[in-house]
N, C-alpha and C positions, 0 to 999 in steps of 0.2 A: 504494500500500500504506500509505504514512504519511500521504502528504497526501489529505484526505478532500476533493480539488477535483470542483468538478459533474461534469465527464462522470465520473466514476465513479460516477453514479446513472445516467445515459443506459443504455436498453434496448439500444442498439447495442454501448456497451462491456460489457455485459454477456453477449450474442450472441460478442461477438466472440474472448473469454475462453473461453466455452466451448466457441467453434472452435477457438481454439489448444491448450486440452486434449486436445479431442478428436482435432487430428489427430497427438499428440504419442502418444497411446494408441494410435490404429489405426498410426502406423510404426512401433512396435514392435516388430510382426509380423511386416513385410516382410523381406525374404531379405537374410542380410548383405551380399550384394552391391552389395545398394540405400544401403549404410549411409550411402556418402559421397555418392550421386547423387539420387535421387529424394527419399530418406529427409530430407535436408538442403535442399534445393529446396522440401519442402511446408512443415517447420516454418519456415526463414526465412520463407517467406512468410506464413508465420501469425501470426510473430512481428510481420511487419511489419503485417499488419491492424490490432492492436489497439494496435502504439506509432502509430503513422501518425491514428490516432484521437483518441487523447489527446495527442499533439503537433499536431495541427489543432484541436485546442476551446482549444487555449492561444493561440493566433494571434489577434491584434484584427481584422489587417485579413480581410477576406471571400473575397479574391483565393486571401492564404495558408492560409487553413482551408480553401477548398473541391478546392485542391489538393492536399493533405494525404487528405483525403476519398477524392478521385480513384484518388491513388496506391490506399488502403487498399482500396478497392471492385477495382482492378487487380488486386490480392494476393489478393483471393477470388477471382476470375475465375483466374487460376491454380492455386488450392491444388482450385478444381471439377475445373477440367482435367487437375492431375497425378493425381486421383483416377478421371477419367476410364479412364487410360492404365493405372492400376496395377489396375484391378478387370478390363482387358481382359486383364493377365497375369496377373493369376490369386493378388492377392497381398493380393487382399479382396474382401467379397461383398457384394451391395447391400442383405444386410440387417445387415452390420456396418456400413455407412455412412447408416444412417436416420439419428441421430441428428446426424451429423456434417452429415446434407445438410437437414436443418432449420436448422440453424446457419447453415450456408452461403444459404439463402432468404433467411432473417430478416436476417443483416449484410449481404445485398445492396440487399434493398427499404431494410432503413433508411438505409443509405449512400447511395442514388441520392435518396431524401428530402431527405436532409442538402447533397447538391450542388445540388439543386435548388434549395432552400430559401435557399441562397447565392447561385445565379445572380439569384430575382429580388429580390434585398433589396440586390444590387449594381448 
């Protein structure tokens, strides 16, 4: 927010920003009962996508950024899946997740990029 460092020009942290919106907007919705379970399982992990991003572009060595990467790419692969579970009961519809599952595309292709791009420059 204050410090204007490069990845915050990076397309992935900008994907990945607008995943953590997004899925902060569709739990909303969900049933209070989800308040403390699901509801809080997708944002952490949303939250973790995009600290997990700009805490790996800060890392010199290749090892520690591509793990960083890793993790954040894990954290999509979970916020797909808790989305998965929650549109099966019924607490959203897969045209309120368009938006969210473009997100989720675009920070995964650029992530699996980004570790790649690490593995052969290491």
């Amino acid at each position: 927010m204050f410090l204007q460092l490069a990845h915050t020009k990076l397309n992935v942290f900008g994907f990945s920003k607008a995943l953590t919106l997004e899925c902060y907007r569709i739990t909303i919705q969900f049933p209070n009962h989800e308040k403390f379970a699901m509801v809080q399982q997708i944002r952490r992990a949303a939250i973790s996508v995009h600290l997990n991003i700009a805490e790996g572009c800060s890392r010199k060595s290749l090892t520690e950024r591509k793990r960083f990467f890793e993790i954040a790419r894990g954290s999509v692969i979970e916020i797909d899946t808790a989305f998965d579970i929650a549109q099966e009961l019924g607490y959203t519809t897969t045209l309120d997740l368009q938006t969210l599952g473009y997100n989720i595309i675009q920070s995964f292709k650029l992530l699996s990029g980004m570790i790649n791009q690490s593995t052969s420059e290491g």
